[in-house]
Structures are given as structure tokens and as C-alpha cells.
N, C-alpha and C positions, 0 to 999 in steps of 0.2 A: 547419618544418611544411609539409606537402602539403598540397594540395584534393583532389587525385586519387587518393590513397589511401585503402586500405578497411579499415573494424574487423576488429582483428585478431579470427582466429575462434579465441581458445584459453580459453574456457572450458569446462571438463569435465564428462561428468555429475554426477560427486561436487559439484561445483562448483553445479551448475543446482538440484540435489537439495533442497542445504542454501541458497542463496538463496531457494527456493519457501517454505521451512519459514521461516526469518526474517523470510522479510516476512508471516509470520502473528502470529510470537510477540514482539511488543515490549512495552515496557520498562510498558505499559497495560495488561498482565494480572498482573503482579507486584501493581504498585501503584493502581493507578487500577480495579481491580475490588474495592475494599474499600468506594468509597464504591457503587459499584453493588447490592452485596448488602445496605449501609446500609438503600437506599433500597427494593428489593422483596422482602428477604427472600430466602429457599430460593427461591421464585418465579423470583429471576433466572435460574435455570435455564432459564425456557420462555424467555427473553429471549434470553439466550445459543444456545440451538435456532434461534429464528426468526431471529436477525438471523446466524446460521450457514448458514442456506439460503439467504437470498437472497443471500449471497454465494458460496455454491457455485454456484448458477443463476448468478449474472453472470461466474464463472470460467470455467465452464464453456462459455460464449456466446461468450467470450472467446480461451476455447482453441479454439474451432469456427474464429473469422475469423484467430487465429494461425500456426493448423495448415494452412491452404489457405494463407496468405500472410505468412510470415514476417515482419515489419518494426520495425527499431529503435524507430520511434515509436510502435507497437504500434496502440490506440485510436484515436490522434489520427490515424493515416494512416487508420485504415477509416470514423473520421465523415468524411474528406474523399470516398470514394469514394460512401459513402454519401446524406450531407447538404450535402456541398458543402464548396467549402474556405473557409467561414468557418465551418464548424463545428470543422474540424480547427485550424486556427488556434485557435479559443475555448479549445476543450480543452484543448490544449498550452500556451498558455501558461497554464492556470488549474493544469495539473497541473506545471508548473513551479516555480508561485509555490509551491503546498503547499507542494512538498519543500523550496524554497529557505526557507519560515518555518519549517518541522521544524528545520532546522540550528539555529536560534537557539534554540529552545525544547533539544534534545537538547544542544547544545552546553552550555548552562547547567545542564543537570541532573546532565551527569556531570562538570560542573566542581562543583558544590557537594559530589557526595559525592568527591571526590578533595581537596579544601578541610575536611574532614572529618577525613580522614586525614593530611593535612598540613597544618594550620592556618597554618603559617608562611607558604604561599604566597600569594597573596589568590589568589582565586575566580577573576576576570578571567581572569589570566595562566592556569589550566588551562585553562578557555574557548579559550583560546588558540592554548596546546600541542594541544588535541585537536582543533582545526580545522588549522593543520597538518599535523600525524602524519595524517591522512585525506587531507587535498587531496593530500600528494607520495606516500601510496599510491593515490590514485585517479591521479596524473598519471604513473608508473611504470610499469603496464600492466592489463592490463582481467584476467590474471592475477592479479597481486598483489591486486584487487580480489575476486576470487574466493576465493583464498586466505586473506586474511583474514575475507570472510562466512563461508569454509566453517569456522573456528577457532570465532569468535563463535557462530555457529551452532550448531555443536556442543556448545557449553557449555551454552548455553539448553538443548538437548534433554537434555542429562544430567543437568540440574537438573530439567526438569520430569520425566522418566522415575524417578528416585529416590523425588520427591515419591510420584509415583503407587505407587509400589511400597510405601514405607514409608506412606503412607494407606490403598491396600487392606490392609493386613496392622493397622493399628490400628482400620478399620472392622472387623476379622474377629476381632479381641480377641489378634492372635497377637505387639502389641507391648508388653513388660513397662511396668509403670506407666499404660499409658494404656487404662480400660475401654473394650470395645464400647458407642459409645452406640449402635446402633441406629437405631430410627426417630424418636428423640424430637428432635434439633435441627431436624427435617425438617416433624416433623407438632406440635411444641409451641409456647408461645409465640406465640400467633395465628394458628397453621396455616400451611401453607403457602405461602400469601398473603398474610400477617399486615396490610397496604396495601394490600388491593384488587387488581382486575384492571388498574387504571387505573397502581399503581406499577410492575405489569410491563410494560404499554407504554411509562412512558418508560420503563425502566430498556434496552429494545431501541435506543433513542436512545443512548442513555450509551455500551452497549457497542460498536454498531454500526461505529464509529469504528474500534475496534482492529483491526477486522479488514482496516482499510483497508492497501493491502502486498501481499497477494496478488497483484496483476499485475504485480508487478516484474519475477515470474518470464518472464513473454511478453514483457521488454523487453530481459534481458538472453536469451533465447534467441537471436537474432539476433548474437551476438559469440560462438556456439557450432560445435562440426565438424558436430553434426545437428541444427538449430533447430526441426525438427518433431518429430523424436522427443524433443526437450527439453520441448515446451511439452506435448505428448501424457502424459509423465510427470508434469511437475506438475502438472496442470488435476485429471489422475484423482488426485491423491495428497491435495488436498486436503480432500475429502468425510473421509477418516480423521485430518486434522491437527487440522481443527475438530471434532472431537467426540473423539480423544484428549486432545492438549494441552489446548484450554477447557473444552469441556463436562467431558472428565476431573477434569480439575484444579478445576474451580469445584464441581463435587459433593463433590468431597473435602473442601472447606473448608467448606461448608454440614452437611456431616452430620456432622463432626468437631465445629464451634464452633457455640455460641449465634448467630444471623441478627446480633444485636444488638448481639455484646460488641464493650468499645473497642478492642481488641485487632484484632478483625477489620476495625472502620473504617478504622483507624492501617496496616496492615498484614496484610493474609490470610494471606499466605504466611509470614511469619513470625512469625504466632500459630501456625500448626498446628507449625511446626520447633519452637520452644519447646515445646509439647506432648509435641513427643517424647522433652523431655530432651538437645537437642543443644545443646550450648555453641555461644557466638559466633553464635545465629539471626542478628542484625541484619547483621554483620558477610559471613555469606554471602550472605547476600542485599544485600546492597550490592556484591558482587563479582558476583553474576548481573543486576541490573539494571544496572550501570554495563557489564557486556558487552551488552547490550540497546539501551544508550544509545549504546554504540559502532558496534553493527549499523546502528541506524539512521542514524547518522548517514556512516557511511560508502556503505550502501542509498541517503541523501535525498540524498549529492552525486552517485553515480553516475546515478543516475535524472533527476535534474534538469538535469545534463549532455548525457545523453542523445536525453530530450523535444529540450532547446535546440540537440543538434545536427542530429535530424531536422525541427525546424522551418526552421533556416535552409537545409538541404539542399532544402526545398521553398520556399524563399523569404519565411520568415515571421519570420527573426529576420538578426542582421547576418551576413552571407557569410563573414563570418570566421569564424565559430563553428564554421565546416563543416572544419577544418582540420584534418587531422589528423597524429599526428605519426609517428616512425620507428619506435615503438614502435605503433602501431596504436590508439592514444587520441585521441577527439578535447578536446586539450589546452586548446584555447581558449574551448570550451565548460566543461571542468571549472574553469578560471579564473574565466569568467564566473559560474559560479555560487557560485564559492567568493569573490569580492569583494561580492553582494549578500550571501551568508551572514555573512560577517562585520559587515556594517551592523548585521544583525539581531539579531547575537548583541550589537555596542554598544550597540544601542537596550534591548535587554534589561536591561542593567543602567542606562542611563543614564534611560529613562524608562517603569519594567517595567508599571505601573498605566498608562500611557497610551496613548504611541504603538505599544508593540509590544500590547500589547494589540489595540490596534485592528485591527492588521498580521491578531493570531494570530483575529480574530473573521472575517473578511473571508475567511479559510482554512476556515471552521467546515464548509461544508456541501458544500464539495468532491468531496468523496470522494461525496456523493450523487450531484453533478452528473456526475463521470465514470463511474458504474455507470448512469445512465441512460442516457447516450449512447452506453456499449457495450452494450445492449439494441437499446434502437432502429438502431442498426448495423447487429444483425446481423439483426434482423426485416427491415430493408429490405433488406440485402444477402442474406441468404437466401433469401428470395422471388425478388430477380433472377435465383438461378444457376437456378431452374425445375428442371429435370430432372437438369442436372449434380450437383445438389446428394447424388445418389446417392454421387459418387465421393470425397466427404468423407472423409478419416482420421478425423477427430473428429465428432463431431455432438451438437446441442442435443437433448438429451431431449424429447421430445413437442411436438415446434414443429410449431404456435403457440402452443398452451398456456401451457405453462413461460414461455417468453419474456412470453405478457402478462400470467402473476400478477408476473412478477419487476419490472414495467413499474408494476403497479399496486399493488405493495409500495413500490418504493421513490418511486413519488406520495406514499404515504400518511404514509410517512417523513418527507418536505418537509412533508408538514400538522401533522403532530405538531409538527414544529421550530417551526411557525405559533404553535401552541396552548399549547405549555410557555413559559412565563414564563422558566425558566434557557436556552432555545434560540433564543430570536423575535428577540432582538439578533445574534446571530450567523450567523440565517439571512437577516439582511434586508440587513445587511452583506456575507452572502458574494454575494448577488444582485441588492448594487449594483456588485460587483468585476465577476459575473456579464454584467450587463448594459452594464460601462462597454467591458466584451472584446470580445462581440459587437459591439456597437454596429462599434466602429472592425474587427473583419474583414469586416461586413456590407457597411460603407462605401467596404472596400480591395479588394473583391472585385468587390461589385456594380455599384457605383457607378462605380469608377475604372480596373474593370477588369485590375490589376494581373495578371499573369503570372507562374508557377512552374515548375518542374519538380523533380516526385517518381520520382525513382531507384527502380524499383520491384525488390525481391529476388525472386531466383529461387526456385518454389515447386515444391510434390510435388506432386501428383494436381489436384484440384481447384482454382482460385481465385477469388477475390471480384472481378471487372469493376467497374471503373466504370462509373459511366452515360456517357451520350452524350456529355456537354460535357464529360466527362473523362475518353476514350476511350484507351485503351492506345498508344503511340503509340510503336514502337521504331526507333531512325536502320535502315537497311538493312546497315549492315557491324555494327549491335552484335547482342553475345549477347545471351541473354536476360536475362542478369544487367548487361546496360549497359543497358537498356530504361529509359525515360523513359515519366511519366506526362503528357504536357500539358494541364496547367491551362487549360481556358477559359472564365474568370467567365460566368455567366450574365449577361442584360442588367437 
């Protein structure tokens, strides 16, 4: 392995297309939206809406600082330019740790239903096999990584497009055996709301989560032939992924089935397949969520690898990590993340009520913390380009607006997780990991002064400047694409 080599650029749009779409649809809208519509009823609908926007709003903010400035780290490089580089540091490695705790969580889940189907095995041993089969196709080429999102991915969207199709046709009365119900599962039953207004905000908490994924796409653009015209197509495609796929899909199941029945708690998706009379419901869907389980997990080692090798390319994780191989992988990064994932998937079964508990609470409110720091990002990085900011390919809708409801939604989000009794352990947890991060970037930065250099990629039309203490700073014989960022801690 090299240092001096560059990620290989061979991911395709087909490729970039169905990554954007995967990291929206996981393995949490099969399953884990049965207890959400438990809990608010048809209601979850306006939940799934709101906690849909604000994540459109932070894609979109997102694809703004993308599209001017391409980069593997994505976020974490533009809070460095932004907030300084213990903010990037924070982020990075907190959006690290997620996906490194995904794998044990994802790893165990499609070991149990593959332990399902072959009892014979224990559970472990598929745990296994399927970290594995993912680490030597993540270490093989960023290709093969493509390649297999873009399979995975496809499945999910054929399953959820069938769904959709065979639900409008039984909402419209045109599928034999199953009557039009109408508006009665929607408006009966305790209405709408049948739990208050109060079950539909948490239930925006519940869902909120799932949609976390969506920027994987602006991490792998940067291992693409055009990274702006990649990030440019996913940013805009997801405003119709969340309200096809979810909201689609979740109205289907509320106006088909009782809010209430067990069938829905147990399983949404395959109450309404039963409904239609299709043999084997369980069975399909065990084959669509375990490709779900496989998406992600093969999404949480690329991604996580990733983060780790643009951190240590700017100096914040071990120099080794930056290594890349002959194949255009950085190998030692995907190692690195594949020997913590496997910890985590041990601890999983060896002590699943305690320590990884702990691990998976400490990860809970993550995904909040890095949709606010790519707001405040680009409010403060957009303000600095002044005038330039004309020449944007991409642009934030209505800034400053949009950027401060999305600023003071996802506040309100953090207060909720305060005030919900199933959230308050897990957000005080994630914001003690939160503040053990900062602390020590604060300290490596500030205090001691430490030194980097961020490799900055070459960009189209407009870009994001850093501020003054960490001024653009390119050798005299490099291109632009050799151009260095130098870090100089403030005092």
C-alpha cells in the first residue's frame, strides 16, 4: 500500500444513483415502523412528513457545500473550514463511531434471520460469514462496493415499488378478495390521531433516525468520474425518495390495516402482503430486510472507512490509515474499521443487555449531531462566499430562512429526546461521547496547537474558503488538485 495514491474514481452514476436511494431505505422501515404507527396511529403520517423535511432541508445544505467542494469526508471537512478543526475532528470521529456500532447491530440481525433458515449453524458463525463477505468486498475495490449497493439496492426498490403498486390497486378495490377500505382505517378508531398530538411528536423522534443514510451519497461522490454532477443528482432526487418510498409506503399500511392490529406492531409490511393473499409473506420479507441488513452493512463499513481515512489524511486519526492500495482502497482504513466492528458484533452476543447496549445508546443522537453541524456549516460558510455565492451549481432554498427553521427543528428534536422518558438515557449518553470528543479536539487543537494538512479536491464553479487561520495554502509547483489546506490552531 501507498500513501501517495488517490481513490480510485470508478464509481458510476448507476452506481451513485442507487447508493443515494439505500442509504434512505434501510432495514427501519420494513421493521421498525410497526412500532411507530403503534404508537401515533395514521398520525404517523404527519411524523414521517416533518421529520422528511428536515431532512431534505439538511441534504440539500449539504449538497450546496458538496457541489462547490467535493470531499471524501464530506461534513467533517466543511465544519473544519467552517468551526475550526476541532469541530471536524468531533464530527468525524462521532460519525465514525455510528457506523462502526451499525455493524454490530446489522451484523446480528441478519445473522439471526440466516440462523432462521439454517438452524444448524449457530447465529455467531453467520455474524461472521457476513462481516467477512463485506470487509474483502469493501477491500477488493470501491467498485465491487458499488456493485454490490447497486444489487442490494435494487431489490429494496422492487420490493417497495410492487408494494406500492399492489396497495394502490387494493386501496382502489381493483384487488380480488381484498375490499376498498376507504377512509375508515384512517378516520376510525380514535381518528386520526387516536394519541394526541403529543404521540405524533415523539413518534417524529422514532422515525427520525431512519432517514439517517442520506449523506452517504456526498461521501461517496468523491470516488466518482463527476462528483458534482453525482452529488447534484442525489440532493435533488431525494425530496421524491422520501415521500415515494416512506411516506408512499407508510400511507399504504395505515389505510389498508387497523392503526392498532398485532399484525401491524409485529410486522407492517407483512400484514398488508398477507392481506393480499401471497403465500410465504414472512418469508419475503425476510429476504428483503436481510438485503437491507446487507446494504447497510456493507454502506456502515464503506462509510466508516472512509470518515477514518479522511481524518487521518488531515491528521486526526493514525497516518496509516491514509494508505491506500493498488486497487484505489484505502485498505487500512477499511481494516480499521472492520477489527472495531467485529468487537462489537462480540460484545453483542456476549453481553447484548449491557455493554453493547451502552456502546448502541452513546450512538443514539448522532445523527442529530451531524445534521446540525451541517447546517450551521453552511450558514457560516455561505455567508463567507458574499457575492461569489451567485456562482453555486447547487443552492440552499431561501437562505437564511430554511437553514434557521432546519437549525431550530433539529434543536427542538435534542429537546424532545430531553423530555421523552424512552430518549433521555440515550441522549445524555450520546452527549457524554459528545463532549468526551470535543473536549480532547478542543485541547489538541487549541491548546497544543497541533498541525494538519487537508488535501483539498479540485472543485467546479464556486467554493467554500476557509477562514483566515486556515487559509488555502497551495506548494507553487502543485495543481490544484495537490493543494493543501494548512491548519493553524487558533491560540
Amino acid at each position: 500500500m501507498q500513501a501517495d495514491q488517490q481513490l480510485s474514481k470508478s464509481l458510476k452514476p448507476r452506481h451513485l444513483s442507487m447508493i443515494a436511494i439505500a442509504g434512505v431505505i434501510g432495514a427501519g422501515l420494513f421493521v421498525g415502523s410497526g412500532a411507530a404507527i403503534q404508537q401515533a396511529g395514521p398520525g404517523i403520517l404527519v411524523a414521517y412528513l416533518a421529520a422528511g423535511l428536515v431532512v431534505i432541508l439538511v441534504m440539500r445544505m449539504l449538497g450546496e457545500m458538496a457541489a462547490a467542494n467535493p470531499e471524501t469526508g464530506s461534513f467533517s471537512t466543511y465544519a473544519d473550514k467552517a468551526l475550526g478543526r476541532w469541530a471536524g475532528f468531533s464530527i468525524g470521529w462521532l460519525y465514525a463511531w455510528f457506523w462502526i456500532i451499525v455493524l454490530g447491530i446489522e451484523a446480528t440481525a441478519g445473522a439471526a434471520i440466516m440462523h432462521r433458515w439454517v438452524p444448524g449453524i449457530d447465529q455467531w458463525v453467520w455474524a461472521l460469514v457476513l462481516m467477512v463477505l463485506l470487509t474483502l468486498t469493501n477491500l477488493g475495490s470501491v467498485k465491487s462496493y458499488g456493485e454490490f449497493e447497486f444489487w442490494f439496492a435494487s431489490i429494496k426498490v422492487a420490493a417497495i415499488v410492487l408494494f406500492l403498486l399492489f396497495g394502490a390497486a387494493a386501496i382502489l378495490g381493483l384487488v380480488p378478495g381484498v375490499p376498498a377500505p376507504g377512509l375508515d382505517n384512517l378516520t376510525g378508531k380514535g381518528g386520526f390521531m387516536p394519541n394526541g398530538p403529543g404521540a405524533v411528536l415523539a413518534g417524529i423522534l422514532v422515525v427520525v433516525f431512519s432517514f439517517f443514510g442520506a449523506e452517504i451519497a456526498t461521501i461517496a461522490a468523491g470516488e466518482s468520474e463527476n462528483p458534482v454532477d453525482a452529488v447534484k443528482k442525489a440532493v435533488k432526487s431525494t425530496v421524491w425518495r422520501i415521500l415515494v418510498f416512506y411516506i408512499g409506503s407508510i400511507a399504504i399500511v395505515v389505510t389498508l390495516l387497523p392503526w392498532n392490529s398485532a399484525s401491524v406492531a409485529k410486522s407492517p409490511y407483512v400484514a398488508v402482503i398477507e392481506l393480499f393473499g401471497i403465500p410465504g409473506a414472512g418469508t419475503i420479507m425476510d429476504i428483503v430486510v436481510l438485503t437491507s441488513v446487507l446494504s447497510c452493512l456493507n454502506s456502515g463499513l464503506y462509510t466508516a472507512s472512509r470518515m477514518l481515512f479522511s481524518l487521518s489524511r488531515r491528521g486526526d486519526a493514525p497516518r496509516s490509515w491514509m494508505r491506500i492500495s493498488k486497487r484505489g482502497v484505502p485498505a487500512a482504513a477499511v481494516l480499521a474499521s472492520t477489527v472495531v466492528g467485529f468487537i462489537t458484533v462480540g460484545l453483542n452476543y456476549i453481553a447484548p443487555d449491557t455493554v453493547f447496549l451502552f456502546l448502541v445508546n452513546t450512538s443514539g443522537a448522532i445523527a442529530l449531531f451531524v445534521w446540525l453541524v451541517i447546517s450551521v456549516s453552511q450558514l457560516i460558510l455561505r455567508r463567507r462566499m458574499g457575492t461569489a455565492a451567485r456562482d453555486l451549481q447547487l443552492k440552499m432554498w431561501l437562505f437564511p430562512y430554511l437553514t434557521w427553521i432546519a437549525i431550530v427543528s433539529i434543536v427542538a428534536l435534542l429537546v424532545g429526546m430531553v423530555v421523552l422518558d424512552t430518549t433521555r438515557e440515550s441522549l445524555l449518553l450520546s452527549l457524554a461521547l459528545a463532549a468526551v470528543v470535543v473536549g480532547i479536539g478542543l485541547w489538541r487543537y487549541r491548546r497544543h496547537g497541533a498541525k494538519a494538512t487537508v488535501p483539498a479536491a479540485g472543485s467546479a464553479g464556486a467554493r467554500f474558503e476557509a477562514p483566515a487561520e486556515d487559509a488555502m495554502v497551495a506548494p507553487a509547483d502543485a495543481s490544484d488538485e495537490d493543494a493543501t489546506v494548512g491548519a493553524r490552531p487558533s491560540s
